[in-house]
N, C-alpha and C positions, 0 to 999 in steps of 0.2 A: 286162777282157780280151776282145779281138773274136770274132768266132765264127770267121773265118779259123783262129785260133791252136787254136780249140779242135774244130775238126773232126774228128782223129783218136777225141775223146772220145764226140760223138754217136755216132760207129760204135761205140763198147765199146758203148749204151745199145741195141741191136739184141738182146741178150741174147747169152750166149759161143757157142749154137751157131751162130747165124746171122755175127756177126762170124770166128768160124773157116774157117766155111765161103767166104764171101766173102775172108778174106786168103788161104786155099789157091787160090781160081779166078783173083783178080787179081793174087797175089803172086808165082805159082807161078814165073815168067819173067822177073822182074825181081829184077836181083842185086845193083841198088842199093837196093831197100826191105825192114824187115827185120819181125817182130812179136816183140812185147814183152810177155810177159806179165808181171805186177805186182801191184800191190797195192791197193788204196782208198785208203791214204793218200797215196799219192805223185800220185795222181789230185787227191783233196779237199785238198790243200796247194797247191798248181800248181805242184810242185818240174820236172815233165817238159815243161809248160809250157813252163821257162823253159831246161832244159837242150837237150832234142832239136833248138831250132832251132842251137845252139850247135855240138853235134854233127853233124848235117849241114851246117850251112856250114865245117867243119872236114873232113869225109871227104867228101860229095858223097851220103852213106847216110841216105835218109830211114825212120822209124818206126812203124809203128801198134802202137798199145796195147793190149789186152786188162787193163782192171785191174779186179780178181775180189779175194778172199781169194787168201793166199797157197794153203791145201790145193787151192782148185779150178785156180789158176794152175799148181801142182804134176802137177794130172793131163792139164792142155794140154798141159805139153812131154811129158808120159809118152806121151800119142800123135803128137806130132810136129806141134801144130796153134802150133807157135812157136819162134823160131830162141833168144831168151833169156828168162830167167829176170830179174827183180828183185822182193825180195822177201822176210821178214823172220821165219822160223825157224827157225834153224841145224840142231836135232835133224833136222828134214823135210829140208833143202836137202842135208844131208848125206848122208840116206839115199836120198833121191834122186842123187847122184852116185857112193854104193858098189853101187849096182843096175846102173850102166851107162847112165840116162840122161842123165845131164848130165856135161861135161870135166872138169869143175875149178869146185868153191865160193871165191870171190873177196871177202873182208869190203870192203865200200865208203863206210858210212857208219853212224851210226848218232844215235838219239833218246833219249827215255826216255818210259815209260806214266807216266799220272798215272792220279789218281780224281779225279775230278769229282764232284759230289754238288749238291742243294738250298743255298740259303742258311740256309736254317731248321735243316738239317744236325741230321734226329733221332734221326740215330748217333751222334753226338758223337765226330765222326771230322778234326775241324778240325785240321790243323798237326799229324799223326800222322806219324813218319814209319817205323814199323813197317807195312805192306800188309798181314803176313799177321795182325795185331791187330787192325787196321782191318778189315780183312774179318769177322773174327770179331765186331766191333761191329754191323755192317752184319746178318750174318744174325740174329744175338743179337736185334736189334731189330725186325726184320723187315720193312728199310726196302726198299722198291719196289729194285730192281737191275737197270738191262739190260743183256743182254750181247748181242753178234754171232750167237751162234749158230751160224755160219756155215764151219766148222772152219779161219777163217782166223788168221794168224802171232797179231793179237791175241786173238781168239779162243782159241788153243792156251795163250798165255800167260797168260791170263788164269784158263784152268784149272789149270792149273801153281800158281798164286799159292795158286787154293783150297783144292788138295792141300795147299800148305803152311800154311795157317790149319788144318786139320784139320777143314775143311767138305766134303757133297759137296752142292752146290746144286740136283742134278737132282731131289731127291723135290720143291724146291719150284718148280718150273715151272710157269709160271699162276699162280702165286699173288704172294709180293714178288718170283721170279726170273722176268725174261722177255725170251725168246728172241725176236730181230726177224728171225734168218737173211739179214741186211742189211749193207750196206759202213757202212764207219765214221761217215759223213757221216750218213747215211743214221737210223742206230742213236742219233746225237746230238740229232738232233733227235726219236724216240720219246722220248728221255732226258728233255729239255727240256720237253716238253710234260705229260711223267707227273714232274717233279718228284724222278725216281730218281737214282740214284749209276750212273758208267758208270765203265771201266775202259775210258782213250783213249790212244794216242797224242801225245805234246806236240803236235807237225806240227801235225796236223788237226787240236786245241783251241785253237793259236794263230789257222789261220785260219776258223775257224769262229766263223759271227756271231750264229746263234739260239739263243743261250742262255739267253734269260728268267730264269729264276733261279739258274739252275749256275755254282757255281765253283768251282774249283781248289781241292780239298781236303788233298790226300795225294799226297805227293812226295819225293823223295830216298833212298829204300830200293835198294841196290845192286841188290834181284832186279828192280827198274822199270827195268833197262838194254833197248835195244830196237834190235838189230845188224840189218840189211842185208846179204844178199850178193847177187853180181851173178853167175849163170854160162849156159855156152854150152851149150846143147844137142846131145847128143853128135851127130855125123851119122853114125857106126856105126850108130845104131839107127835112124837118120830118115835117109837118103844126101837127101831134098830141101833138109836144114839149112840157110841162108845161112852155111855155116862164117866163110868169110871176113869177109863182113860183120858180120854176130853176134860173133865175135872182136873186130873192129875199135871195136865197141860196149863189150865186156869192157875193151881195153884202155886206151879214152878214159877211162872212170868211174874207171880206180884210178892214172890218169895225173896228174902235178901238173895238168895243165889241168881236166881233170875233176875233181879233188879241190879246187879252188880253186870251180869255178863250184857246185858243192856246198856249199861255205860261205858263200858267199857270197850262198846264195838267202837272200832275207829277204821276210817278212810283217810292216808296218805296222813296219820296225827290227828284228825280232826273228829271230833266226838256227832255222831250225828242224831241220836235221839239223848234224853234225858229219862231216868227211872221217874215214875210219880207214884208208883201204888198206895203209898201211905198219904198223896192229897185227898183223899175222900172216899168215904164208904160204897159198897157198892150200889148200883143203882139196881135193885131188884123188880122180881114179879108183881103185880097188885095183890097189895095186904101185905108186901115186906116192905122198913124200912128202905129208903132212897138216899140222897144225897138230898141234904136240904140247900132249899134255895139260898145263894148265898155264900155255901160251903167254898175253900179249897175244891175245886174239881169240879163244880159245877159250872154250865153252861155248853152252849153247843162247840168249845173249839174255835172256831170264831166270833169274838168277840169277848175271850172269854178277861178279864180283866189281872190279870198273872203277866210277869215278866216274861218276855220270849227269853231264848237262851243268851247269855252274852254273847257279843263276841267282838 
C-alpha cells in the first residue's frame, strides 16, 4: 500500500490533539472535506484504505480520519472536533445520540471478537466455544492476558464478556492482566511478544502478521458478535458540522454501493466485515423512531443474539 494512499493515516499518528486541531484550522472552510472519527480497527485492517477513495470518486467529498478507540472517538464529536462517527459500541453510540450529540445511529456492518492465545495454550482454551468459560479458564490459570485498556468499542466488550464469566480482572493488573492503553494493532503485538491470550477483533487478526506464536483460539459464541454503526454529528450542537457532507458519508456506507464495497474488502481472500445496513432502522434522536427491542440489529454488539460470520 503506497504512502500516497496512506496519508491521511500519518496525520491520525500526530496524536488526537494536534490532528483535531489541524482538521478545525484547515478544514474549517472547505465543504468538500470531512473528518472521520473511528476506530483502530478499521485503520489496522485497511478497510478505509480501500473505501474512502471509492467514496470521493463517487461525491467529489474527500476524508481525514481520526482512528482512536471507539470512547475517545466518542468524546471528539462530543466537542464537535469531527463531522462522523464510525465506530463499534452500540450501548455508547446510542447514548451518545439520546444526549443530542449525534442525528441518528446507523448499523452498517459488522465482524465478530475472537481470543487469540499462545500455541502452547496453558488454559486449555483450544476449540472452546463458550467466552465466558474460557475466560474463567484463562484467570483460573493465571495465563498472562492483554487487554486495550483503553475504554475503546473492544475494550468495553471485552469487559462485558468478564462480567459475564463472573470475573473482575482489575484486582489483577500487573500481574497475568495487562493493560497496554493501546489501539488494537498495537495491543497484538504486546500480545505476541508476551505470549498472552488477547481478546481481538477478526478484521485486525486476519490482517495482522506478527503473531509469532498466537492463534485463533476461541470462536463462535453469539456474545463475540461485533456491530458497527455509522452516524452524523448533530450540527444543533456543533452549527461548524459538514451536515451535508457528513450525511453524504452516512448515506453511501448503508447504500447498496457501499454495502457492496464493504464486502467486498478482503485480506489475503478473506472477507473481514459483513454489510448489515438493512438489519435495522436507525437508532435516532429522542422523539424519533429507534430500533425496537428485539429487532434484527439491536443490542449492544455484544451479546447480541445473530450468528457471527461463518467460517
Amino acid at each position: 500500500m503506497g504512502l500516497k494512499r496512506r496519508g491521511w493515516r500519518r496525520a491520525a499518528g500526530w496524536g488526537v490533539a494536534g490532528m483535531t486541531l489541524a482538521a478545525g484550522v484547515a478544514l474549517a472552510g472547505d465543504p468538500t472535506t470531512i473528518v472521520i472519527a473511528s476506530t483502530t480497527s478499521t485503520e489496522n485492517t485497511g478497510l478505509l484504505d480501500d473505501l474512502l477513495p471509492r467514496f470521493a470518486a463517487k461525491t467529489g467529498i474527500q476524508a481525514r480520519v481520526v482512528a482512536v478507540g471507539t470512547g475517545q472517538a466518542l468524546r471528539l464529536a462530543e466537542r464537535g472536533d469531527a463531522d462522523v462517527l464510525l465506530v463499534h459500541d452500540r450501548v455508547s453510540e446510542e447514548a451518545f445520540v439520546a444526549a443530542g450529540f449525534g442525528v441518528a445511529r446507523h448499523e452498517v456492518m459488522y465482524n465478530d471478537f475472537v481470543i487469540v492465545g499462545p500455541r502452547p495454550d496453558p488454559a486449555g482454551v483450544r476449540g472452546m466455544t463458550d467466552v465466558a468459560a474460557a475466560l474463567r479458564r484463562i484467570a483460573d490459570a493465571g495465563a498472562a492476558f492483554v487487554s486495550r485498556g483503553d475504554d475503546s468499542g473492544t475494550h468495553k466488550a471485552e469487559l462485558r464478556l468478564w462480567q459475564s464469566a463472573g470475573v473482575d480482572p482489575a484486582p489483577h493488573s500487573g500481574d497475568w492482566y495487562r493493560e497496554t492503553g493501546s489501539g488494537q494493532g498495537a495491543s497484538l503485538n504486546v500480545a505476541s511478544g508476551m505470549n498472552a491470550y488477547m481478546l481481538t477483533d477478526r478484521g485486525t487478526w486476519l490482517a495482522f502478521r506478527n503473531r509469532g506464536e498466537l492463534e485463533l483460539l476461541v470462536e463462535g459464541d453469539p456474545r463475540l458478535r461485533n456491530v458497527y454503526g455509522v452516524i452524523l454529528v448533530n450540527p444543533e450542537r456543533h452549527p461548524h458540522v459538514k451536515a451535508a457532507a457528513g450525511q453524504a458519508f452516512v448515506d453511501w456506507m448503508v447504500s447498496p454501493e457501499g454495502q457492496r464495497a464493504i464486502g467486498a474488502f478482503r485480506v489475503n481472500g478473506e472477507p473481514l466485515f459483513f454489510p448489515s445496513a438493512a438489519a435495522g432502522a436507525p437508532s435516532a434522536a429522542a422523539g424519533a423512531p429507534g430500533t425496537a427491542a428485539g429487532a434484527p440489529g439491536a443490542g449492544s454488539g455484544v451479546g447480541d443474539e445473530a450468528a457471527t460470520p461463518g467460517r
